[in-house]
N, C-alpha and C positions, 0 to 999 in steps of 0.2 A: 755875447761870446764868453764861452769858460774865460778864469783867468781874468776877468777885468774888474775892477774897481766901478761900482755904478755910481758911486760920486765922482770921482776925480779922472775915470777913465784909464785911471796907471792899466796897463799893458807890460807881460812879461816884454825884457828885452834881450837881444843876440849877441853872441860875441863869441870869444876862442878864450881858451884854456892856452894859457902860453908857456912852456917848460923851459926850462933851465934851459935847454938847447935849443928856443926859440923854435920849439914844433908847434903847429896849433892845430888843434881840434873846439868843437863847436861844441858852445854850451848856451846857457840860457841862464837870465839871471829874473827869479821869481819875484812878484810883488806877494808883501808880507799880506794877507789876504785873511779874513777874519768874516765869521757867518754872524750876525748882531740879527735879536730882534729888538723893535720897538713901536713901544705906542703913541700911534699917532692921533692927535684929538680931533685931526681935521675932518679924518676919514674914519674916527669911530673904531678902527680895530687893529691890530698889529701888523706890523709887515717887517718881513726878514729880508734883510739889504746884504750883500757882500761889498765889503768894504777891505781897504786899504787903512794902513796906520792913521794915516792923513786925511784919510776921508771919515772916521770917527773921530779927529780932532777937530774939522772943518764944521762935522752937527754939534759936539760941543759948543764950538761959537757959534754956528747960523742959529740952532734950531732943528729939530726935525722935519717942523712943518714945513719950511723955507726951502729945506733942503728937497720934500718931496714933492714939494713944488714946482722944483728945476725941473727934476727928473720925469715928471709927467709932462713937462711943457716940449719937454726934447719926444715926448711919445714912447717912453721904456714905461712897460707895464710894472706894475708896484703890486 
């Protein structure tokens, strides 16, 4: 799905716009969404991830490999 985080799964989320006079209208609030590639050793070649802030601080700590690990175990093509 547009819009998602393949590590951490963040999804935009819904809400209202609220004005001074407690009107509300419908907005949406985006995740901070970012196109990364990188080389992974396991699989010999690069692969470009959409990520979230937190999901390029998550492979900083796990790893890449680890990380496209999950993500192939859950069945999301890499």
């Amino acid at each position: 799905m547009a819009g998602t985080c393949q590590v951490t799964g963040a999804a935009p989320g819904f809400g209202h716009h609220v004005s001074h006079s407690h009107r509300r209208t419908k907005r949406r609030f985006d995740v901070n969404l970012q196109k990364k590639r990188y080389w992974v050793p396991s699989l010999g070649r690069n692969v470009t991830l959409t990520l979230s802030a937190r999901g390029i601080k998550t492979i900083d700590q796990r790893g890449i490999d680890a990380v496209v690990a999950d993500i192939r175990a859950r069945g999301e093509k890499v």
